[in-house]
C-alpha positions as CSV (number, residue, x, y, z in Angstrom):
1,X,0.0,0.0,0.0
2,X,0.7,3.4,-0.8
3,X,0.4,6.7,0.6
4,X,-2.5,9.1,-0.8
5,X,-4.7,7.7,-3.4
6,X,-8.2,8.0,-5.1
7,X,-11.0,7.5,-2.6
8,X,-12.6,3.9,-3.1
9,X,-15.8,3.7,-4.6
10,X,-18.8,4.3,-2.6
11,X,-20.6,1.8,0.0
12,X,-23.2,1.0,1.4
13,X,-23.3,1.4,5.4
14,X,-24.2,-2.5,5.7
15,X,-21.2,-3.4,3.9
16,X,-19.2,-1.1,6.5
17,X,-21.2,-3.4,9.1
18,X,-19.5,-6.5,7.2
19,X,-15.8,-5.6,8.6
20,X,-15.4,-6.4,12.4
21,X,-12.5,-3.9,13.4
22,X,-11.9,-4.4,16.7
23,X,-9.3,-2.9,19.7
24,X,-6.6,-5.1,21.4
25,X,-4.0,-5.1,23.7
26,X,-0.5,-6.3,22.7
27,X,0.4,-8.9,24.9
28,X,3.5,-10.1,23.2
29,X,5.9,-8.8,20.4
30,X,9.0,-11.2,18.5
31,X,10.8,-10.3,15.2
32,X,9.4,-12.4,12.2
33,X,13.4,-13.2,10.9
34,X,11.4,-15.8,8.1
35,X,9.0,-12.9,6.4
36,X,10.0,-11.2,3.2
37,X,10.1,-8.1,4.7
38,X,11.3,-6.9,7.9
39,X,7.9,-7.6,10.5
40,X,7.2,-8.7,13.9
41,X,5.1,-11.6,15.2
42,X,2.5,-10.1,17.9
43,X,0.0,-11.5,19.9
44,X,-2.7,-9.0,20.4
45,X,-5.7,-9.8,23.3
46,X,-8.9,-8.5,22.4
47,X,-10.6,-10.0,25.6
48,X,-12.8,-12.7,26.6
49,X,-15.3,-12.8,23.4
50,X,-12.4,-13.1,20.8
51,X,-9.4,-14.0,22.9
52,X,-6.2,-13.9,21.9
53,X,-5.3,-13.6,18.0
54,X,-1.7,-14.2,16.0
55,X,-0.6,-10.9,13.6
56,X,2.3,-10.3,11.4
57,X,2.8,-6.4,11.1
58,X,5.4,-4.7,8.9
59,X,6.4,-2.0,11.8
60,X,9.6,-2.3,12.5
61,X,10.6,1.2,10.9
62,X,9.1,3.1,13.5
63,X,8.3,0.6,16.6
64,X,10.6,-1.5,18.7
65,X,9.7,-4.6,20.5
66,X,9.9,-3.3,24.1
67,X,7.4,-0.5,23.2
68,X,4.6,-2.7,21.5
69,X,3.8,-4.5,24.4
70,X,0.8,-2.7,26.1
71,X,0.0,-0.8,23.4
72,X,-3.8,-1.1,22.0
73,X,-4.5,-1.2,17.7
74,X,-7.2,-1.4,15.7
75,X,-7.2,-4.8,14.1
76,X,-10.1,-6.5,11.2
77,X,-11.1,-9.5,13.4
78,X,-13.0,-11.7,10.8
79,X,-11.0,-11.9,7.5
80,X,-9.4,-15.2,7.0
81,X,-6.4,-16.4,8.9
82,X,-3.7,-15.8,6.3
83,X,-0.5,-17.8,5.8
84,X,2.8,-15.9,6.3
85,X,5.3,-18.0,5.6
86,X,5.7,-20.2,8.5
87,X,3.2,-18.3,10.3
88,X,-0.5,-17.8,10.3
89,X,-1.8,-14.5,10.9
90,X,-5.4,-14.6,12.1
91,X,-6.4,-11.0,12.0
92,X,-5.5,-7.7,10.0
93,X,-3.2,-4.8,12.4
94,X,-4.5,-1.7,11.6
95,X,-2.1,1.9,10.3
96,X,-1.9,4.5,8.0
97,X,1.3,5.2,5.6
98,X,4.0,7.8,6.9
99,X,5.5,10.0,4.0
100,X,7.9,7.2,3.4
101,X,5.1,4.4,3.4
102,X,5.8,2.6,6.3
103,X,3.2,2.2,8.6
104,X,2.3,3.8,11.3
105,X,-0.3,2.0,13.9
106,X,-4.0,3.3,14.7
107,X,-5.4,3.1,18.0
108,X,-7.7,4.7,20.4
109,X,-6.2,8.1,21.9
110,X,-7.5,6.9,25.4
111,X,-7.5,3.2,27.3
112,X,-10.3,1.4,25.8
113,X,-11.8,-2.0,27.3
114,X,-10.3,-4.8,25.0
115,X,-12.3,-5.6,22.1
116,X,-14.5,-2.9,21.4
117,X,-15.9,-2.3,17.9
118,X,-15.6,0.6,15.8
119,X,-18.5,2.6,14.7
């Protein structure tokens, strides 16, 4: 993904209602040396109704291991689990592109309870 681009095509509100971004904790953070690209493993809790979920992130240009750990993201909760090399990453970790492209994570401003929906 890029930085700036053409908006998307219009949709309805239900099909908003179709992808399930929800707000976890990172509970555990470990460099991915197998992906193509520089990435971390994390473990992010989203509490008791989803539990604990698997990620792969590309973030290492602007996050380091130590700081990820308590840190709540926005993550898409019921795509797929996807197949990352050795890896399977069960949800999609939310971020925006920097100038540069690399991502940079989205999360609530303030402490949110652990899995929490957007609207």
């Amino acid at each position: 993904m890029s930085g700036a681009s053409e908006p998307a095509s219009r949709i309805a509100f239900d099909d908003f209602l179709k992808v399930d971004i929800r707000v976890g904790t990172i509970i555990e953070a470990k460099v991915f040396p197998e992906a193509r690209k520089p990435a971390y493993q994390i473990r992010i809790d989203f509490g008791p109704a989803i539990g604990v979920k698997k990620s792969s992130a590309q973030i290492t240009r602007h996050y380091k291991l130590e700081d990820l750990v308590g840190r709540q993201v926005a993550a898409v909760v019921n795509f797929p689990p996807r197949q990352i090399g050795p890896f399977m990453s069960e949800v999609l970790t939310l971020g925006f592109p920097d100038a540069a492209g690399e991502v940079v994570l989205i999360g609530p401003s303030l402490a949110v309870p652990n899995g929490g929906r957007l609207f």
